[in-house]
Every structure is written in structure tokens, then in C-alpha cells.
N, C-alpha and C positions, 0 to 999 in steps of 0.2 A: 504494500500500500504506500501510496505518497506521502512521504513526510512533510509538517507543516509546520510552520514554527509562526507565529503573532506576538505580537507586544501589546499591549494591553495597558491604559492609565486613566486612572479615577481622579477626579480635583473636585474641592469644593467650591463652589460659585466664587468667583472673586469680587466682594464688595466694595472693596478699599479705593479711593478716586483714584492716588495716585498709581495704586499697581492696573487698575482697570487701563488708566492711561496710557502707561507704560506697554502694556500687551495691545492696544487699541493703535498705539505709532506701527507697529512691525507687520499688520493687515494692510493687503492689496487696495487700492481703492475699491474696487468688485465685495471685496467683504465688509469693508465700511461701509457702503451705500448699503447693504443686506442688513447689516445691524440698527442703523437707522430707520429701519422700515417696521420695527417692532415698536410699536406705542407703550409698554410697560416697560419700566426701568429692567425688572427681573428677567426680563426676555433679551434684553440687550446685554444685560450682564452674563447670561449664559454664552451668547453667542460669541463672544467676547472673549470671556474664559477659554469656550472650545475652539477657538482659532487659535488663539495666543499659544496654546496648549501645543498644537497641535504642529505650526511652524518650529516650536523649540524641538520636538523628538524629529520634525523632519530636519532642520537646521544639524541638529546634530549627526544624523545619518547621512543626510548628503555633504555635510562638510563642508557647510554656507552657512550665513547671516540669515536669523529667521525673516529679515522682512525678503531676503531673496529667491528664500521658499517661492518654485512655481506653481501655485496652486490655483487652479480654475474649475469654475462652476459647470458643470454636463448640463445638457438639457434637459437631463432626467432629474437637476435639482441636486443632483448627488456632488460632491468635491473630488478631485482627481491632483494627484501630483503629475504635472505634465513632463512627458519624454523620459520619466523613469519609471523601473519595473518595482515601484511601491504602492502597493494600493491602499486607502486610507477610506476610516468610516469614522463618522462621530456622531457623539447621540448627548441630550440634554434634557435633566427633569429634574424641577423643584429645588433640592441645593448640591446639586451636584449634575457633573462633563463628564461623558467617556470619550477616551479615543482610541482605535486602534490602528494597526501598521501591519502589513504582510505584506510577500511577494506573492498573492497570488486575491483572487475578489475574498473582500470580505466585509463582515457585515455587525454591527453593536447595537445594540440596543440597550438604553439605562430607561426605570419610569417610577417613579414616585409611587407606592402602591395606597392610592387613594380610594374613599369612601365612595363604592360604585353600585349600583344595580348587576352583580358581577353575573349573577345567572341569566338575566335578559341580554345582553350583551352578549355572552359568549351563543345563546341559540341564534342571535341575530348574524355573528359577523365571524362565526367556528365551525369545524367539521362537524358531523355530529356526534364525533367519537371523543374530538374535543370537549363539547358542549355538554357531555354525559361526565366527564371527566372534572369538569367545574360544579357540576349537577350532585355526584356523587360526595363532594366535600362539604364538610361538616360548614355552619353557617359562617361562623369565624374564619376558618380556614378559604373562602371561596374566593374573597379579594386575590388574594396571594396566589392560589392554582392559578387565575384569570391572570394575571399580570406576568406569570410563569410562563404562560404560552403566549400571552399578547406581545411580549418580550422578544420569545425566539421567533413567530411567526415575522414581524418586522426588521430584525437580524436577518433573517432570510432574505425579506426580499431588497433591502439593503445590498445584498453579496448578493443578489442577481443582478443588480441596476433597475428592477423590475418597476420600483415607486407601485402607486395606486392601479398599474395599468394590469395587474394580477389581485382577483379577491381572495380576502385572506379565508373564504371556507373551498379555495378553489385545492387545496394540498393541508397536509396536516402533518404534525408534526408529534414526537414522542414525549411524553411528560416531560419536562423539562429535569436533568440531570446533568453531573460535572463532566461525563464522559460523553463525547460527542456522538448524534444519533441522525442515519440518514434521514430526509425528510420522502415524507409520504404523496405521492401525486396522482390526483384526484381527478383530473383533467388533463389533459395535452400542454405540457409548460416548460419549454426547452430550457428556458433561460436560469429554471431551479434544479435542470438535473443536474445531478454528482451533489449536490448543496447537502451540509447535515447544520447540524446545530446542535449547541451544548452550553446550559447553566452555569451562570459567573459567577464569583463570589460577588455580592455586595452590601454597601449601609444597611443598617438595618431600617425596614417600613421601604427597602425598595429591593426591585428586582433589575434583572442586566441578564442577557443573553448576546453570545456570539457565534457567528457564522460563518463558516467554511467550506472548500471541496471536503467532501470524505477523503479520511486517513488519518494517519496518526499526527495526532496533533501536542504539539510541546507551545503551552501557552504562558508566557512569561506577563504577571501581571502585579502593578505594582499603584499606591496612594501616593503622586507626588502635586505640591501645589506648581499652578500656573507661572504665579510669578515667579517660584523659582528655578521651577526648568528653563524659563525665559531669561535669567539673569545668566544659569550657568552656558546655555546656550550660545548668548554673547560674548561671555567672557571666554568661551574657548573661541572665537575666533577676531578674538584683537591683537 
């Protein structure tokens, strides 16, 4: 089986003016203008974090200045590190940024495991074996199954580039677990085959799934803040 290896980083929102600043200089104009387009400070601050974030692990892998990170918006919405074989996913909920890094598609998902209608929800918009699955859990427990798989279903289609244009009861996926699991396909969906997925660690009151080809997966994941992979980011290359 194909070996994988991802990098994997959690931050918390950064709320501080001057570090939000500081991360907010070393974004493209294209992701400024993105950030401005969010009416709630909280939203800006995320988006913020998850860039700033995210030019520093590529800054440092390609061996540049994070504002020289190539990073461009797809028309699928998705971010692309342009002309290198890094592929890059970020996700953002409540007080906390994921991001990831592979050589190969891949897919994160973070979400805040909030006060839901989790059983209408998951027969509205899950397999049915999903939706028995969230059905089956105890009253307490049903947020959390829902967020388990609402987690890895959009991990997936992250790591396909697939966006909205694939519904999430069109493939299903396996309980959410640490050990990666192929995904299930329900319909004709080129762009998820080989795709599995596998349960991250995270915060506690939230869930995180990521997404990969099948195989063995070596996932290196770690809690670092924004501003300071940004600092040390620059400071290795002055």
C-alpha cells in the first residue's frame, strides 16, 4: 500500500491586534480582500489565523519568506500552493484553525460540536446507515457521533476538490476512528475514489477529521500558535 505521511497543526484563534496584524502583513492581496469580506470580527480572525498559519509551515518547507508563499484560490474555492507538489487544506470553527500539508490531495476538517437538532440533520443530509448511526446514540452522545461524521464527510470532499458539487448522502463513510477507513460510494463519484478518512485528535467540545488516498498513513500532528510559527518562520530566513 502507498505510504503517506501529512503534517497536521491546530492554533487557537488569534485575538491579539498586534499578532493578528503581524500575520494579516504576510497574506496575498487575494486573501486580504477574502478576509474583508467577513462582517464578524470572529470570522476575520479565523481566516487570519488560518493563513498566517499556514504560509509559516509552507515558508518553512519551501525555504521562503511567508509572504512569498505562492498561494492561490481554485475555483472550486479550495487554496492551492502553486507549481509545487504540496497540497494544502484548512478548516476553521469557533476558537480554533487546522491546517494541513501533504504530497499528495488532502482534506481537514475542525467544527465546534455545537447545540444541534443532530438527528434531523443527519436523516436530512447522511447515508442512511449514517443516519441510523447518529439515531442509535444515546441523547447526549448524538451531537458528537453527528459532528464525527459531518467532520470526515467534508474532509473528504475537501481531498477530492469536490466542494458542494457532490451531496454528502451521495457516499458514506465508517464511524469515525484514529485508523484510516476507505470511504463508501453510493453513486458514481470519481473524484472520491481511492479517498478514506480517519478521526483526529482534538479540543475538547470539538471534532477534526482528515482525508486521504488509502494506505498507510504516518500523521504527524502537533498544537502550535500562529504567531509563532510566523515569527520563527521569518526569523529563519533573515
Amino acid at each position: 500500500m502507498n505510504e503517506i505521511h501529512a503534517d497536521v497543526i491546530l492554533a487557537s484563534v488569534e485575538a491579539n491586534a498586534a499578532k493578528l496584524s503581524a500575520l494579516n502583513e504576510v497574506l496575498a492581496p487575494i486573501e486580504v480582500s477574502r478576509a474583508q469580506t467577513f462582517r464578524q470580527l470572529a470570522d476575520r480572525q479565523r481566516f487570519v489565523t488560518a493563513h498566517g498559519l499556514l504560509r509559516a509551515v509552507l515558508g518553512i518547507k519551501l525555504r521562503c519568506r511567508p509572504a512569498a508563499v505562492p498561494l492561490i484560490r481554485k475555483t472550486s474555492g479550495q487554496w492551492a500552493c502553486e507549481g509545487h507538489d504540496i497540497h494544502v487544506s484548512l478548516s476553521h470553527s469557533g476558537s480554533y484553525v487546522a491546517v494541513a500539508t501533504a504530497d499528495c490531495p488532502v482534506g481537514i476538517d475542525i467544527e465546534e460540536v455545537a447545540g444541534t437538532d443532530a438527528l434531523a440533520l443527519a436523516r436530512e443530509w447522511f447515508s442512511p446507515t449514517e443516519a441510523a448511526a447518529v439515531e442509535d446514540a444515546s441523547p447526549a452522545a448524538q451531537n458528537m457521533v453527528f459532528f464525527g461524521y459531518w467532520t470526515a464527510k467534508e474532509a473528504v470532499l475537501k481531498a477530492a476538490g469536490a466542494g458542494l458539487s457532490v451531496a454528502l448522502m451521495d457516499f458514506s463513510v465508517a464511524p469515525p476512528e484514529a485508523n484510516p477507513r476507505p470511504v463508501t460510494l453510493l453513486k458514481p463519484l470519481p473524484a472520491l475514489v481511492g479517498l478514506a478518512v480517519a478521526r483526529l485528535p482534538a479540543p475538547e467540545g470539538y471534532a477534526a477529521a482528515l482525508s486521504l488516498p488509502d494506505g498507510v498513513w504516518t500523521i504527524s500532528q502537533r498544537y502550535e500558535s500562529a504567531s509563532k510559527a510566523l515569527a520563527h518562520s521569518i526569523d529563519a530566513f533573515r
